[in-house]
TORGUTOR-911448 format. One record per residue: residue number from 0; residue in one letter; x, y, z of N, C-alpha, C in turn. Coordinates in Angstrom, 1 decimal. Each point is the difference from the previous one (the first is absolute). Layout:
N
   n res     nx     ny     nz    cax    cay    caz     cx     cy     cz
 NUM   a      X      Y      Z      X      Y      Z      X      Y      Z
...
//
This chain:
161
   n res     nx     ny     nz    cax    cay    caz     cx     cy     cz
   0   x   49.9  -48.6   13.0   -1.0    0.9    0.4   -0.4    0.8   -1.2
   1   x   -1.2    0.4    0.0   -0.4    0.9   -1.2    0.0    1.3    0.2
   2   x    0.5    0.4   -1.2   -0.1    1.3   -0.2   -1.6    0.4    0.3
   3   x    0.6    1.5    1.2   -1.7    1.2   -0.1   -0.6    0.4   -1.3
   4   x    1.0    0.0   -1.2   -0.5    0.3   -1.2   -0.9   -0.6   -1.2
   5   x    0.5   -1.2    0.8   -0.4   -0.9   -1.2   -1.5   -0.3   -0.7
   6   x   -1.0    0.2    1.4   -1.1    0.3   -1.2   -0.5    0.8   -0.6
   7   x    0.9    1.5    0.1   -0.3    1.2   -0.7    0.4   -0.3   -1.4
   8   x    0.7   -1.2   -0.2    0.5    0.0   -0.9   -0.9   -0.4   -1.3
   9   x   -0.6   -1.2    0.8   -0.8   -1.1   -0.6   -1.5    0.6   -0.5
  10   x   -0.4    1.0    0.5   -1.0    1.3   -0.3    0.3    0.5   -1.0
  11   x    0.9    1.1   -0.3    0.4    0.7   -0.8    0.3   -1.3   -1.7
  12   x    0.8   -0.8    0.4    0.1   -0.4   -1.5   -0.3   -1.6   -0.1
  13   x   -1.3   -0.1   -1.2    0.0   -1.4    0.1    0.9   -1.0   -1.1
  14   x   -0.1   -1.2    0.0    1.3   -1.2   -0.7   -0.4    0.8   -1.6
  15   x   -1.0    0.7   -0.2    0.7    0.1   -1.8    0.0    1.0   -0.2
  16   x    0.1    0.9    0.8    0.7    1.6    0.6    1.5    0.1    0.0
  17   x    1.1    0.4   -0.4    0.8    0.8    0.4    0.1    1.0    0.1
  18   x    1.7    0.5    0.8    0.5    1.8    0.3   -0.5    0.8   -0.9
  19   x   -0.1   -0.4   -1.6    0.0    0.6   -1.0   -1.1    0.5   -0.5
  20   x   -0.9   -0.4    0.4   -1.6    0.5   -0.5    0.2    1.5    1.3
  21   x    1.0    0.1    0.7   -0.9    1.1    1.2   -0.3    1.2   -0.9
  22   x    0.8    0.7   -1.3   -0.4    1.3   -0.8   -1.2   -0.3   -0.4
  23   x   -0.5   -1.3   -0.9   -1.2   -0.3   -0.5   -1.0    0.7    1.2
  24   x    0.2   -1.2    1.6   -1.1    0.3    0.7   -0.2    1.4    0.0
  25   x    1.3    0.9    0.4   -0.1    1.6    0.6   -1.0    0.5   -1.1
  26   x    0.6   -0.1   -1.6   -1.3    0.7   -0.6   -1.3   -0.3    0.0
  27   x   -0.5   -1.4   -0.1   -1.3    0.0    0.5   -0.5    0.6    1.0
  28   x    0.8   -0.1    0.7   -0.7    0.6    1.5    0.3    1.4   -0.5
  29   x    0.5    0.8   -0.3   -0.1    1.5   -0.4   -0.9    0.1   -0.9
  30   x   -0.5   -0.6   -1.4   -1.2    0.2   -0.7   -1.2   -0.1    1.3
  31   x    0.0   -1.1    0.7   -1.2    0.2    1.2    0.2    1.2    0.5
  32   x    0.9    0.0    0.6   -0.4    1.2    0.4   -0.3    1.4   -0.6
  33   x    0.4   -0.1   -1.3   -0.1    1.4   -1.1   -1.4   -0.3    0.1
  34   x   -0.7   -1.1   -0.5   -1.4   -0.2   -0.4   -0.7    0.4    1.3
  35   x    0.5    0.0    1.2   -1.2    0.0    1.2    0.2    1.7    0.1
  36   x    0.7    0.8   -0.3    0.6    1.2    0.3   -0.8    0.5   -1.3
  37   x   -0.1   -0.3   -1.0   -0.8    0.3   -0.8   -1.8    0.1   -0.2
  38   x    0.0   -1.1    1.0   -1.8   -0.5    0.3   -0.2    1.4    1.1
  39   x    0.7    0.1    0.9   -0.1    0.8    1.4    0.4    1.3   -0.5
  40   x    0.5    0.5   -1.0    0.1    1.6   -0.4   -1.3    0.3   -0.9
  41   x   -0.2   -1.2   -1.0   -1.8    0.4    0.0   -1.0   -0.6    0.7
  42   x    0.4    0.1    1.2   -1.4   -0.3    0.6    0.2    1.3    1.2
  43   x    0.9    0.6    0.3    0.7    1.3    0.3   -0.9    1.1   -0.9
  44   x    0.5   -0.1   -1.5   -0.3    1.2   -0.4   -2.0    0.3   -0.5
  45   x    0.0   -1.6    0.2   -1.9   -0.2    0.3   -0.6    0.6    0.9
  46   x    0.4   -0.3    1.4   -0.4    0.7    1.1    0.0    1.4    0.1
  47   x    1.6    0.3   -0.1    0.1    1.4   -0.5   -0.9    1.3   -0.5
  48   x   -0.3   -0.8   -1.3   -0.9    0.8   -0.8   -2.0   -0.1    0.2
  49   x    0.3   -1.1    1.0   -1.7   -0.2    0.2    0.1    0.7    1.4
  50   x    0.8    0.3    0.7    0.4    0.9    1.4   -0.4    1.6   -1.0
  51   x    0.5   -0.2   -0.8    0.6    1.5   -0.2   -1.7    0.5   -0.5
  52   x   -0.8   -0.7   -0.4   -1.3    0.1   -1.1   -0.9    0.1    0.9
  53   x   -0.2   -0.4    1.1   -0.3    0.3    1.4   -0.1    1.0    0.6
  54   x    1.1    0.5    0.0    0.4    1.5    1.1   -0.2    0.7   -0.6
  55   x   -0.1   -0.1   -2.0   -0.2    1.5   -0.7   -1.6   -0.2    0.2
  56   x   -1.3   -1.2   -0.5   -1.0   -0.1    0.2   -0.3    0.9    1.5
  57   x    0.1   -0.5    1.0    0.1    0.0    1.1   -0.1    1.8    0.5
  58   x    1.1    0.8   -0.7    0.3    1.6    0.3   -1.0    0.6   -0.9
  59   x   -0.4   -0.7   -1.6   -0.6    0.4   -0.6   -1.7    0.3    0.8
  60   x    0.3   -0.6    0.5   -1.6   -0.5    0.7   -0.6    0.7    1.0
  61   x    1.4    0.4    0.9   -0.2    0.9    0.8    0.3    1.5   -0.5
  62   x    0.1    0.2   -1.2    0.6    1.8   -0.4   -2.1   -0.2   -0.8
  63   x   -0.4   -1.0   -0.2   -1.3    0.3   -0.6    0.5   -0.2   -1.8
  64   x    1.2    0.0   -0.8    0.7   -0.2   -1.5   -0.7   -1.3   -0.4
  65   x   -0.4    0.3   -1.1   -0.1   -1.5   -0.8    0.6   -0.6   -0.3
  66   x    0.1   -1.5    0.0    0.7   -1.2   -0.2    0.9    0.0   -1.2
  67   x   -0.6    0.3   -0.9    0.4    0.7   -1.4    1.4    0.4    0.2
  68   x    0.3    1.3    0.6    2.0    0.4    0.2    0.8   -0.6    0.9
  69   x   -0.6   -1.4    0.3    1.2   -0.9    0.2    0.6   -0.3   -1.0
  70   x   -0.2   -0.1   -1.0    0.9    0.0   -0.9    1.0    0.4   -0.7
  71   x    0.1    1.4    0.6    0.7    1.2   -0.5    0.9    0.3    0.9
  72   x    0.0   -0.5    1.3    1.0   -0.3    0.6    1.2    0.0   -0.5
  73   x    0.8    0.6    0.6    1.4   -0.6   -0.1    0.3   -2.0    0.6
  74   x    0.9   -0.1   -0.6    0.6   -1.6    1.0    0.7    0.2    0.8
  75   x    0.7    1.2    0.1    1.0   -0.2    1.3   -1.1    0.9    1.1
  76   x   -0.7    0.3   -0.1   -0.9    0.8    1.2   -0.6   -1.4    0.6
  77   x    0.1   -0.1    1.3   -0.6   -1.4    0.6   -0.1    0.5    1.4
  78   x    0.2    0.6    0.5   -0.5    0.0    1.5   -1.2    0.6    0.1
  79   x   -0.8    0.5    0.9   -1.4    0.7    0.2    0.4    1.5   -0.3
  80   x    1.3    0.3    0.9    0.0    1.4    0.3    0.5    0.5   -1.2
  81   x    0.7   -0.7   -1.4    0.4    0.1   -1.1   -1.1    0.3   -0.8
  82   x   -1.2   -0.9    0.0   -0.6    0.3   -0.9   -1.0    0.9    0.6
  83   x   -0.2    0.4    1.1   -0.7    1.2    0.3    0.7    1.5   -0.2
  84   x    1.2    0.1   -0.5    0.7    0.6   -0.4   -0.2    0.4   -1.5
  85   x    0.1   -1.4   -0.8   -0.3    0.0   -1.4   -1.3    0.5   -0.2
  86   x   -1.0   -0.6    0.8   -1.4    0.7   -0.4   -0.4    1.3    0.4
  87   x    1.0    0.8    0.9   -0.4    1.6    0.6    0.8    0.7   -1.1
  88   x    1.3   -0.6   -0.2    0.9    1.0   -1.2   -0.8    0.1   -1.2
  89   x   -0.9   -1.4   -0.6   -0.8   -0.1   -1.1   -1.3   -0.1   -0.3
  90   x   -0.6    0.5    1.0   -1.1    0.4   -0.1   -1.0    1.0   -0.7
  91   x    0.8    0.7   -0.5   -0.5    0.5   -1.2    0.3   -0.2   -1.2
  92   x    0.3   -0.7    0.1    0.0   -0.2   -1.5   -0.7   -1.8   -0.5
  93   x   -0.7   -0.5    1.2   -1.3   -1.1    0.1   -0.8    0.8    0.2
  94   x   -0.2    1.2    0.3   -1.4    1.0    0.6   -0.7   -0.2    1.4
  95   x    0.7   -0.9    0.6   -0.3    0.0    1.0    0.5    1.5    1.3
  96   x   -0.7    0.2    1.2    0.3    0.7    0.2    0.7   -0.6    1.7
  97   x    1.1    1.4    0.3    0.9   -0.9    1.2   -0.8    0.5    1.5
  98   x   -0.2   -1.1    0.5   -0.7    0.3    1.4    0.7    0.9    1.1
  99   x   -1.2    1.0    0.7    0.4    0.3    0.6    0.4   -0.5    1.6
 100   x   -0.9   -0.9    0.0    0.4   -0.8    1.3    1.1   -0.5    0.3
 101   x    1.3   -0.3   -1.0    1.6   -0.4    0.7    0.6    0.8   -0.2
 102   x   -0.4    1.8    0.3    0.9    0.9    0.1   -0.4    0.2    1.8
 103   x   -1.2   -0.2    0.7   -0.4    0.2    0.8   -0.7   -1.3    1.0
 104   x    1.2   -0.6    0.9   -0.6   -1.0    0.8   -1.2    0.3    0.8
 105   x   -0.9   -1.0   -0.1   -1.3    0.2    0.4    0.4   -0.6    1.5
 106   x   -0.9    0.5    1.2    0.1   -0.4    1.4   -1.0   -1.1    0.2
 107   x    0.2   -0.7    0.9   -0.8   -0.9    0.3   -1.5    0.1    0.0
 108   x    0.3    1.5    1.0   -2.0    0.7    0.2   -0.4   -0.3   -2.0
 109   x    0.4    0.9   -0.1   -0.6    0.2   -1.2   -0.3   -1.4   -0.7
 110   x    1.0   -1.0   -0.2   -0.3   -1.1   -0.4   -1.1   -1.2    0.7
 111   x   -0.2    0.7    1.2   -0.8   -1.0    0.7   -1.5    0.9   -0.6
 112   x   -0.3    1.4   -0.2   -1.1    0.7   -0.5   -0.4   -1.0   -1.4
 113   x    1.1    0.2   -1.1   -0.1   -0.1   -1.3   -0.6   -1.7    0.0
 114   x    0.4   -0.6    1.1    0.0   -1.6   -0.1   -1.9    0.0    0.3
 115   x   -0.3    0.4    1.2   -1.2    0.5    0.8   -1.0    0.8   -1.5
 116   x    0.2    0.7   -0.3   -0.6    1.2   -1.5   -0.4   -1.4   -1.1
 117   x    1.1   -0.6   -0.4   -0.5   -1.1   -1.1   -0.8   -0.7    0.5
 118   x    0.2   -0.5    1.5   -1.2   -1.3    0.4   -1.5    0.8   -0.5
 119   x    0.2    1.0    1.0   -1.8    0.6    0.1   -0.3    0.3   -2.0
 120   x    0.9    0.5   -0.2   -0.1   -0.2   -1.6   -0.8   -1.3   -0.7
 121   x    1.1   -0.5    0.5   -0.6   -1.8   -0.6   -1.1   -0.6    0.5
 122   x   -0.1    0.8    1.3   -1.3   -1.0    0.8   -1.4    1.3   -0.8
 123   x   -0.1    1.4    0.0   -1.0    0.1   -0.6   -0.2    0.1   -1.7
 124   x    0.9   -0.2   -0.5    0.1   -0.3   -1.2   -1.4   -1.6   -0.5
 125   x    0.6   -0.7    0.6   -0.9   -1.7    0.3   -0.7    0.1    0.7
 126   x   -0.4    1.4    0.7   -1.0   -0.4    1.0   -1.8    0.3   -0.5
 127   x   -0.8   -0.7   -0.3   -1.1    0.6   -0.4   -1.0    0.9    0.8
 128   x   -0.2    1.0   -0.1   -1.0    1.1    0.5   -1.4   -0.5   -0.5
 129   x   -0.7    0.0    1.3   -1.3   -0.2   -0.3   -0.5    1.3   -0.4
 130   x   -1.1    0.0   -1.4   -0.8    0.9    0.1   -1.1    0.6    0.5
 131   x   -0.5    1.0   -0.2   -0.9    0.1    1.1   -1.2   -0.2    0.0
 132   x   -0.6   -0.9   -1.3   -1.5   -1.1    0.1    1.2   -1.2    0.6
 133   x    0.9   -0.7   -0.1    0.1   -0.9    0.9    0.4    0.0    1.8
 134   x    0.3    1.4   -0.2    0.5    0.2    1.4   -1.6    0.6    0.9
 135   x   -1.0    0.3   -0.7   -1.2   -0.1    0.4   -0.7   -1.4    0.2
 136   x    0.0   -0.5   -1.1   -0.6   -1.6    0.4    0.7   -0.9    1.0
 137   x    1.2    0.5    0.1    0.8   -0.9    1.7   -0.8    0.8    1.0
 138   x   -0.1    1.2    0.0   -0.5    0.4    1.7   -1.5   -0.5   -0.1
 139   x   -0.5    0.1   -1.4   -1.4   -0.7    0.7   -0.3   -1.3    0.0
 140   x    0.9   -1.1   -0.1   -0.3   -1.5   -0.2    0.6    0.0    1.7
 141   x    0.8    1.2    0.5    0.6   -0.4    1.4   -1.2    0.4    0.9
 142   x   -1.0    0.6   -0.5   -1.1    0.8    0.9   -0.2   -0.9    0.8
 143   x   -0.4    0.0    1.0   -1.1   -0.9    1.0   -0.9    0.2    0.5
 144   x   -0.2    1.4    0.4   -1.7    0.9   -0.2   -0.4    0.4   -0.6
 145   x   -1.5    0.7    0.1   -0.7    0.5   -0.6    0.9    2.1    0.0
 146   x    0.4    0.2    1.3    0.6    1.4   -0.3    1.0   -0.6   -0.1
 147   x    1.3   -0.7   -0.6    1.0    0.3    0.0   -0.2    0.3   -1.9
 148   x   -1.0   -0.9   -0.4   -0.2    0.0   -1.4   -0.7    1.7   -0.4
 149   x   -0.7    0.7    0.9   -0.4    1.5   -0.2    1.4    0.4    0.3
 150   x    0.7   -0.1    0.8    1.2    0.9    0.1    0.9   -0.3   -1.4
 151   x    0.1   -1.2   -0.4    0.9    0.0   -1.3   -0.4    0.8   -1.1
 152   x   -1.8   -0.1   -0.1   -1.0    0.7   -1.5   -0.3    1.2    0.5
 153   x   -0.1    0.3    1.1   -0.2    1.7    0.2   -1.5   -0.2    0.6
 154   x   -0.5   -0.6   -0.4   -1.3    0.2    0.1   -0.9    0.2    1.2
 155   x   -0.9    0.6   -0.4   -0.5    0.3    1.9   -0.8   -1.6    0.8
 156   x   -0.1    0.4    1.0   -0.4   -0.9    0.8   -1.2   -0.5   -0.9
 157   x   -0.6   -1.4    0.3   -1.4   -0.6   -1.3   -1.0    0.4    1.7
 158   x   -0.6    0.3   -0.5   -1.5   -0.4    0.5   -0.4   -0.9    0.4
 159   x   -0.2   -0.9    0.9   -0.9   -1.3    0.1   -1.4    0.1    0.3
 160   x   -0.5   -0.9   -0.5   -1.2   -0.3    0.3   -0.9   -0.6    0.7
//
């Protein structure tokens, strides 16, 4: 009867393999794995740092700071609330000035007004106003009578003949 082991055996080592190569194999296989541990710690500290260039852009953006004092950063500052920290402690001395808005949470009302205030902003900003030779030549191209055209010009009733 055969041995349950026997083809574990025949796996592991082939006819011009011996016991004796197993140190050889173990270091190869530990250089592999040094080399793959090596690929995956910089591709770790790539992400890392393209994560991290992100959330400073990102805070920068919302404090209103120029792109510019990302660089002046610290490296160990990496969270949002860290470097909103770094830029309130150091804000004077970029000249920038520190807002008053995150000493004071704003309520919903108010932010639903502010959101509402910019639209009408934006909408009459773009919006063009007729003047008032063009806003005269629309009411009279819309005339359809003879008085609606005296009521637009003022003028008195005509005379007919």
């Amino acid at each position: 009867m055969a041995n349950q082991y026997e083809d574990d055996e025949d796996d592991v080592y082939t006819d011009d393999q011996t016991q004796s190569d197993g140190p050889a194999n173990l270091r190869k296989a530990l250089k592999r794995a040094e080399k793959e541990k090596k690929e995956l710690a910089e591709q770790l500290a790539s992400i890392q740092s393209d994560l991290r260039s992100r959330s400073v852009k990102d805070v920068l953006a919302t404090k209103g700071v120029p792109d510019k004092v990302a660089k002046f950063i610290p490296g160990d500052v990496t969270t949002p609330e860290q470097i909103d920290a770094w830029l309130t402690e150091n804000a004077d001395v970029f000249g920038f000035s520190k807002t008053d808005n995150d000493a004071a949470p704003i309520s919903e009302e108010e932010k639903s007004n502010q959101a509402s205030y910019q639209r009408i902003n934006a909408a009459t900003q773009n919006a063009s106003t007729p003047t008032r030779d063009a806003d005269l030549m629309s009411k009279l191209a819309g005339a359809k009578t003879i008085d609606e055209l005296n009521a637009i010009t003022g003028a008195p009733t005509q005379r007919r003949r």
